[in-house]
N, C-alpha and C positions, 0 to 999 in steps of 0.2 A: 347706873342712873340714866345714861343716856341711852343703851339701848330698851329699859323701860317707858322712855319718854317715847322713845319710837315703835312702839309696839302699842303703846296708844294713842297715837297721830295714827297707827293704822289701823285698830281697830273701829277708832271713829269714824275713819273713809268709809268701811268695811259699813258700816252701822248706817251710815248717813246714803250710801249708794241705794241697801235696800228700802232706807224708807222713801227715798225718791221715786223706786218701782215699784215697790208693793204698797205704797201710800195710798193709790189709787187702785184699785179692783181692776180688773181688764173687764169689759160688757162688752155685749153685743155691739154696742155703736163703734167701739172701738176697732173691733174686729172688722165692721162693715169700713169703717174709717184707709183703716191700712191695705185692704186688699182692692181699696180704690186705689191706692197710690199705687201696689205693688202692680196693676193694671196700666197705670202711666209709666211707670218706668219700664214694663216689659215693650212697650211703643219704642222705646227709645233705645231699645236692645242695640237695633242697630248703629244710630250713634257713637253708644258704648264699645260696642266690639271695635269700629275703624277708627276710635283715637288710637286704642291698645295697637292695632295693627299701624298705625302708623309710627307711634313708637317701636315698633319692633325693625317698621321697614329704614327708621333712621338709623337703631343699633348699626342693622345690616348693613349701611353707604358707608360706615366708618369702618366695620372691619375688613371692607373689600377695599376702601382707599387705598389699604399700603401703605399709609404714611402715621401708623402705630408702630409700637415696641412690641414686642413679642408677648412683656407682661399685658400692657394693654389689652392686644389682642385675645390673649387668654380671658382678662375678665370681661371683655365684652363676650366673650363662648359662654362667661359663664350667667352676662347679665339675660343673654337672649335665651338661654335655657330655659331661666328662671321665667321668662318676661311670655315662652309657651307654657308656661307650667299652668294647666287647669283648662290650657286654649285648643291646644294639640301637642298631644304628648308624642307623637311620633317626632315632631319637631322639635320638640323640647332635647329628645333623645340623641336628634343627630346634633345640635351643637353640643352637648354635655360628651359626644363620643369625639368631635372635632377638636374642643376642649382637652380631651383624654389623650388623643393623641398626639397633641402639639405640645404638652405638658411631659409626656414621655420621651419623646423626641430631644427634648435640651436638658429631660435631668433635673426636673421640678417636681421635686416627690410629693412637697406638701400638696398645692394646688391639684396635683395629678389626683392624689387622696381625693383632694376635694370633690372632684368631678364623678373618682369612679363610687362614691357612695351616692352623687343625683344621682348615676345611672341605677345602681341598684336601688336606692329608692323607688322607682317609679317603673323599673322595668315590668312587673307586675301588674302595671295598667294593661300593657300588651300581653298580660298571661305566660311572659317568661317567667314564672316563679324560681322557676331550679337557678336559672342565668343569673336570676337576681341574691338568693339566697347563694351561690359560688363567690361570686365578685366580693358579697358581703365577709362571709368568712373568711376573704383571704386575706381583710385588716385586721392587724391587731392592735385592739384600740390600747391595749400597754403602752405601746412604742409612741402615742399620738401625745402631740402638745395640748396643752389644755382647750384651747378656741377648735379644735379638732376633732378632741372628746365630744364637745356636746354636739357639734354636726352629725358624730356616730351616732351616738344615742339618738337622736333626733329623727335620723336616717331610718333608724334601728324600729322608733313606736310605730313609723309611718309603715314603713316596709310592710313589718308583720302585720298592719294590720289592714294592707291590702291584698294578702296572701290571705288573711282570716276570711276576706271578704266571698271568696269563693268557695267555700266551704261551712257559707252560714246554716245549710241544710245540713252538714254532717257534724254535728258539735260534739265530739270528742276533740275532732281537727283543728274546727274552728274553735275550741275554748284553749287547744296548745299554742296558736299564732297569738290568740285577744292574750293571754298569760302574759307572753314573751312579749310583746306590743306594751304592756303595763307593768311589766320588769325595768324594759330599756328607757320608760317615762317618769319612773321613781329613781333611776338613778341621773336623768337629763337633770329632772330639779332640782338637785344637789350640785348641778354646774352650773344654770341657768344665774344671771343676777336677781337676785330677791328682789320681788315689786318691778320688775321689768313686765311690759306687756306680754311676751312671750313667757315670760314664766307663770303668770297669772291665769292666763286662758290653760298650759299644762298644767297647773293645780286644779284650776276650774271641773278638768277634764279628767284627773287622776281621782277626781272626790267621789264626781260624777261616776264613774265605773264602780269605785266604792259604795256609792249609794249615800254618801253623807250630803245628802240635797241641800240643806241649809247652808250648809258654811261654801260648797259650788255657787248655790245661786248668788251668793253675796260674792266672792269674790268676781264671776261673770260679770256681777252689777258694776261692782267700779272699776272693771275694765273697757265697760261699756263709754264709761264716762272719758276713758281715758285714748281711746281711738276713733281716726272717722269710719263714714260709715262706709266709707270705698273698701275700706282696709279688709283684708281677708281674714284677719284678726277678728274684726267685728263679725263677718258670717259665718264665722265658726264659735265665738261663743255665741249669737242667737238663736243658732241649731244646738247649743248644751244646754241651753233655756228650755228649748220647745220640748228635750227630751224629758225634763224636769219637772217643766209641766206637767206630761203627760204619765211620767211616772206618779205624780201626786193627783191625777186626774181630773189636774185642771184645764180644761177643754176648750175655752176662748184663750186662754194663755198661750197654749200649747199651736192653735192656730196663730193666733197674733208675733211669738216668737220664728215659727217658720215664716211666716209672709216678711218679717223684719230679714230672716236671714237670706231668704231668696232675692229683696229689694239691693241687700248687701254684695252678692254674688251680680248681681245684674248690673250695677254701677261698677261694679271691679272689673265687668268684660270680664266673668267666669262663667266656664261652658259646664263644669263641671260642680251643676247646681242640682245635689241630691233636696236640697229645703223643698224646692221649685216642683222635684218631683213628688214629696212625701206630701206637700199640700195639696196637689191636686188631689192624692188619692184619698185623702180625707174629704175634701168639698165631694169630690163621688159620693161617697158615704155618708154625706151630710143632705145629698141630693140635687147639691148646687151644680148640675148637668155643664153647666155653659161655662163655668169656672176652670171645673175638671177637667173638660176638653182642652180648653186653652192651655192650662197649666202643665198639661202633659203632653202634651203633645208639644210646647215646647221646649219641655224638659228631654222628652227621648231625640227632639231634633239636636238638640246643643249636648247630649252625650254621643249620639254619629257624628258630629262634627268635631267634638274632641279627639275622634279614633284612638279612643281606648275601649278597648274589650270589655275589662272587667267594669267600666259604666254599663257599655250598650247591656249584655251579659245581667246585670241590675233593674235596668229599665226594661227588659224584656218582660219582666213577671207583670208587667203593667199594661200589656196587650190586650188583655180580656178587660181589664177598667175602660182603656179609650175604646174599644170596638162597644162596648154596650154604652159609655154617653157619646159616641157619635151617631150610634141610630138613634137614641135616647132625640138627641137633638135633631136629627133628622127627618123625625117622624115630626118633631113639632114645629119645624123648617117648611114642611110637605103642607102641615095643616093650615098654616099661613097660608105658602103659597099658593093653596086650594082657593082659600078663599077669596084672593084678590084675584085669583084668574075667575071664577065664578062671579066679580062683581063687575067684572072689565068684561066678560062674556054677554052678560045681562045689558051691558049699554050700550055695546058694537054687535047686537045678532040681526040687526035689522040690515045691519051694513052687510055682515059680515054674507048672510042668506042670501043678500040678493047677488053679491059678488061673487058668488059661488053657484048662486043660477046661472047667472050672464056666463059666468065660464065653464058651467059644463054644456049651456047648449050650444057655446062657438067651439068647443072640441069636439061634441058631436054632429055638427055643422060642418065642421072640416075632415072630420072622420068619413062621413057619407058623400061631401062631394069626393072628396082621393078616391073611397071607394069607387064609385062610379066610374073618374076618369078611369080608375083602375080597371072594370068590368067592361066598359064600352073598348078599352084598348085591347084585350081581349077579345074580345067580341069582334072586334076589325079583324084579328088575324085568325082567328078561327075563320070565320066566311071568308075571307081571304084567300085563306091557304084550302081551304075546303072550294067554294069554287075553281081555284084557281087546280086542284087535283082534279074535280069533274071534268074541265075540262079538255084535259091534259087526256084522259082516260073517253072522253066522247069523239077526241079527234081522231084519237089511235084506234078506236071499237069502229070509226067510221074508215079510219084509212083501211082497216083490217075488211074489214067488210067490202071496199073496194076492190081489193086484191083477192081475197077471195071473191067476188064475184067477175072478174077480170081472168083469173086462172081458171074457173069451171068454162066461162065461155068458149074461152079458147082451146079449152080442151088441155090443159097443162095441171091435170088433176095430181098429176106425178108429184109435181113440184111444189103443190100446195101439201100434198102428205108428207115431202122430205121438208119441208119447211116447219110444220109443225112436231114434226120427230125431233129435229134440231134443239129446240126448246128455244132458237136464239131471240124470238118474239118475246116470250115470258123473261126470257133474261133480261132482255132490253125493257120492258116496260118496271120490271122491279128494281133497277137503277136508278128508273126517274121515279119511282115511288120511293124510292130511298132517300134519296135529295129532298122530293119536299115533305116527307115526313121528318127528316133529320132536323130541315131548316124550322118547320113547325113544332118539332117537340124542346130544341135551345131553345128558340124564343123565348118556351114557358118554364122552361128548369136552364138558364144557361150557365149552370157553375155544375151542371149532372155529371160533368166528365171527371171532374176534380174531386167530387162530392164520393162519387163511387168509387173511386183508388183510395180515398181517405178509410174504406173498407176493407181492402185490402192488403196484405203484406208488402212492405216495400218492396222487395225483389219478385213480384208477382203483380206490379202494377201495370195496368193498359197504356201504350203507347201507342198513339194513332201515328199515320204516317202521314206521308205530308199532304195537305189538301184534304186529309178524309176528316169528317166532320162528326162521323158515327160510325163502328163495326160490327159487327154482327155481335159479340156479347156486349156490346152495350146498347143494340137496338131490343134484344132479348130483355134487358134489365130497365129499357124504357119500355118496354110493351108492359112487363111487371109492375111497374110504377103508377102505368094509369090503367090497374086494375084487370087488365085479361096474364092470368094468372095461368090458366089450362096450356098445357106444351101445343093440344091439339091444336088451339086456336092461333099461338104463336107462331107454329106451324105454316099454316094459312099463310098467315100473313106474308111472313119470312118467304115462302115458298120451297121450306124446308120439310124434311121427315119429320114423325112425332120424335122417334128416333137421336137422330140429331139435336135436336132443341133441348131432350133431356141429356144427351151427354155436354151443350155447352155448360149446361144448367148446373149440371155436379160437378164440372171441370173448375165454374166459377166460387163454387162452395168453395173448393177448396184451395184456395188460390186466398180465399177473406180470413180475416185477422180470429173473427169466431162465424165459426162455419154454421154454428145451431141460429144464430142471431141476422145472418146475413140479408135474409131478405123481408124481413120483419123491419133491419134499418134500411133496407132501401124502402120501402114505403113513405118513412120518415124526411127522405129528401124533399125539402121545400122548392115550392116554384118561385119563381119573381113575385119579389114583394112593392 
């Protein structure tokens, strides 16, 4: 008699949960309703996440204090495990292995149990599947006290069914993990306490796979009634809703229970919010551009930040969704900002033209006078150095002409013929032609010296000697520069063979870094700018 009494105190829960929710239809308003909220709480993400972290950073002060028990210490390894569990599974991992090993260390099998099934539970986020499924089999849940058993089992639905998860495209694989996932959940609920939260949401969920939608959504419902909304409890039946939804192809529903389950994930400080992701990619498809950005974009930020694989691994198929709503939105980002630069254009061109007159005529005002000084300074040392050779070259045709007329008088014609045989006249006047042609062609190239070895091999570079300012292949490679090219002419000049001029010529080929190139870039040498 009394467990008939209780079997209809629960069927009335059961009765009374769904007409609370299905008493009213979900609409459109509703939907617009909740994904406004689910937009305020995703503001406040950050909030969320640094309570959590600060809870975790106070677990952390106490078990580094040193002044816990050993038990202690272990259950804080194992509250902080738990306390990464959804945040960072790599952290979650190493206290569930610091845990493991501090447990094995003094000979604490159960607790020790306890930890090495977190580890296998979850190692699989990291894509140790093998690591995970070893650990696993090496319990044998025979030997386990009853509070032990259902952590297996429990261990056991999750496990497999994030080994399934990687193998959702190969479903042979994936239907042998979902099998044994929903093996090891039919025999949890045979240990769980009847009408406990945790047992409700795994009936909810064991129905749900079955496909018995009715009697899942009802029991979901008054479990809804019976957690908050922080609880992970809650975001995990809201996402057995959405799926139910959508399996019955009810479509505000089915949005409305994901934006409930992501809201749920987002107040629990959980990174690992597949709702968060599944809704965006619906609003994509719904056309809701600006939704779906946000929503996924930071759904795939808080599955890298969980650093677990088999998320990122999930949320990667969801790469071509945000790349087309973020041009999507970009283009309609662009076409705004078109227009307000087109109407802020329109009422500063009058400013803006004349601003831009006044300044290009004072750069080309400054441009022309530089020039100038530049060309008149120029211009000084060219006449400069050009009268200043005239008359260099009229004193000497005059002293010359003295001396020869000096030697013919006197009759000392001897000495005038051994004097010009000598060559030492021409020698001497092409030393002072060398000076002030050297000192006149630095002036206008004075980096020529450094600019021309930059052409050549390093152990083939010119070294002038001390005091000499030019030598013979680099007055050859200044006469080439400003254009007398012919050896014949160079010749001339120099006071050398044609001869000569062309063996310095090919000596210097070969001597430069590219020999087909060499004096194409000497050309290229710039003067004083």
């Amino acid at each position: 008699m009394h467990i008939f009494i209780s079997f209809l105190a629960c069927l009335f829960l059961l009765c009374s949960s769904v007409a609370a929710y299905a008493g009213n239809e979900i609409g459109a308003k509703d939907v617009d309703a909740i994904l406004k909220r689910l937009d305020t709480e995703l503001e406040k993400r950050g909030t969320y996440l640094n309570a959590r972290h600060a809870f975790i950073d106070s677990l952390k002060r106490v078990v580094v204090s040193g002044d816990i028990s050993t038990e202690d210490r272990l259950e804080s390894f194992l509250e902080l495990g738990d306390s990464y569990n959804a945040l960072n599974t790599d952290s979650a991992l190493t206290f569930y292995n610091k845990g493991y090993e501090l447990a094995t260390s003094i000979g604490e099998d159960s607790i020790r149990t306890r930890f090495e099934l977190r580890i296998a539970t979850y190692l699989p986020l990291l894509a140790f599947m093998h690591e995970a499924s070893r650990r696993f089999e090496s319990i044998d849940p025979g030997t386990l006290p009853a509070g032990l058993r259902e952590e297996y089992y429990d261990a056991a639905r999750q496990m497999y069914f994030y080994i399934a998860s990687y193998y959702i495209n190969h479903p042979e694989v994936y239907d042998k993990y979902i099998k044994q996932s929903q093996a090891s959940q039919a025999v949890l609920l045979t240990l769980l306490e009847e009408g406990s939260p945790k047992f409700m949401l795994n009936q909810g969920e064991y129905l749900l796979s079955h496909q018995q939608y009715a009697k899942a959504k009802a029991i979901l419902f008054a479990l809804l009634e019976r957690v908050s909304e922080e609880d992970n409890l809650y975001a995990r039946a809201c996402h057995f809703l959405a799926d139910i939804s959508k399996a019955n192809g009810e479509h505000n529903s089915y949005v409305y229970y994901l934006a409930l389950s992501a809201i749920a994930d987002t107040r629990g400080a959980t990174l690992e919010n597949s709702s968060l992701q599944e809704l965006g990619r619906i609003m994509y498809l719904n056309g809701d551009v600006h939704h779906a950005y946000d929503y996924l974009s930071t759904a795939l930020s808080e599955a890298v930040e969980c650093d677990a694989p088999l998320r990122v691994l999930q949320s990667s198929s969801i790469f071509p969704i945000i790349e087309s709503a973020y041009k999507a939105e970009l283009k309609k980002s662009d076409r705004r900002t078109f227009i307000v630069i087109l109407i802020m254009a329109m009422l500063l061109v009058g400013l803006a033209v004349t601003l831009y007159i006044l300044n290009r005529k004072k750069q080309l005002m400054d441009r022309m006078a530089l020039k100038l000084e530049e060309a008149n300074n120029t211009k000084d040392v060219y006449i400069s150095q050009f009268l200043n050779l005239c008359s260099i070259y009229m004193d000497k045709l005059n002293q010359f002409n003295k001396m020869v007329n000096r030697k013919i008088t006197t009759g000392k014609v001897d000495d005038l013929l051994k004097l010009t045989k000598q060559g030492r006249f021409i020698e001497e006047q092409s030393k002072e032609f060398y000076d002030v042609f050297d000192d006149a062609f630095l002036h206008i190239y004075p980096q020529f010296v450094s600019e021309v070895n930059k052409l050549l091999r390093p152990d083939e570079q010119i070294v002038l000697r001390e005091g000499e300012k030019l030598n013979t292949d680099l007055r050859i490679v200044a006469f080439m520069r400003l254009g007398i090219e012919e050896s014949t002419r160079i010749a001339q000049m120099l006071n050398y063979s044609v001869y000569t001029i062309y063996t310095y010529r090919n000596k210097l080929k070969n001597r430069a870094i590219n020999r087909d190139t060499f004096e194409d870039m000497i050309m290229n040498i710039k003067s004083v700018s």
